[in-house]
Each structure stands twice: as C-alpha cells, then as structure tokens.
N, C-alpha and C positions, 0 to 999 in steps of 0.2 A: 139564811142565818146571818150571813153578813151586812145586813142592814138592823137588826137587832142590836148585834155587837156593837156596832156604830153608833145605834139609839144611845142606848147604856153609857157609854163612854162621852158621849157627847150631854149625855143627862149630867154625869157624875164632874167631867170636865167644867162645865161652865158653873159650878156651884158656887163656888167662891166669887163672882161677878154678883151675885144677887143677893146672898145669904144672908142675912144681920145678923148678930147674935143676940142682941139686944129685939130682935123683930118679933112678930107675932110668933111663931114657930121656933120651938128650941130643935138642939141639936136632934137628937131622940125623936122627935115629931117629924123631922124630915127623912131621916134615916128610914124611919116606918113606912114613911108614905114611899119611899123611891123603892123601900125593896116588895114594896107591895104591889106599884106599877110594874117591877119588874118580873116580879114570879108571875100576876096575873098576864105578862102580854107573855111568856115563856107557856101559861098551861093551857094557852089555847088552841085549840088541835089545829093541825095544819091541814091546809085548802087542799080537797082534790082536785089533780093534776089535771087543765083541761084537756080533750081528746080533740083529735083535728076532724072535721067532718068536713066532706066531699060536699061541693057543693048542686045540687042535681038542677037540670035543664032541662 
C-alpha cells in the first residue's frame, strides 16, 4: 500500500511543474482523469500471496 501512497502523492505533487492553465486540459479535465487513475489502480484486487515450494531432487 505504501508504494500507492507514494504513486498518488507523487502524481498530485509534481502537477504544478507541468500543468498549463491555458494547455489543452482544464482544471476539471485533469482532476477526472487523476481521480480516475486513482480509484481504478485502488479497485484492483490484490495479487495472491506467492506460496514458497520445496524444491525436489
């Protein structure tokens, strides 16, 4: 979960570095898209846990 958090934060952090306001994308238009990256990588189910297996000889 702490590489998520990170994602997010580091999504939302560097906005202002690239943003125009005047650019192709208004405010609204990015806001949708980041919170849509966001739920969708949040409702993806999480990976089964791999099991360790012996290896045989």
């Amino acid at each position: 979960m702490a590489v998520v958090t990170y994602g997010l934060l580091g999504m939302l952090n560097w906005a202002y570095k690239w943003y125009k306001p005047r650019g192709r994308l208004g405010v609204r238009e990015v806001a949708e898209q980041f919170s849509t990256l966001a739920l969708a990588g949040l409702a993806v189910a999480s990976p089964k846990p791999r099991t360790s297996r012996k290896r045989r000889r």
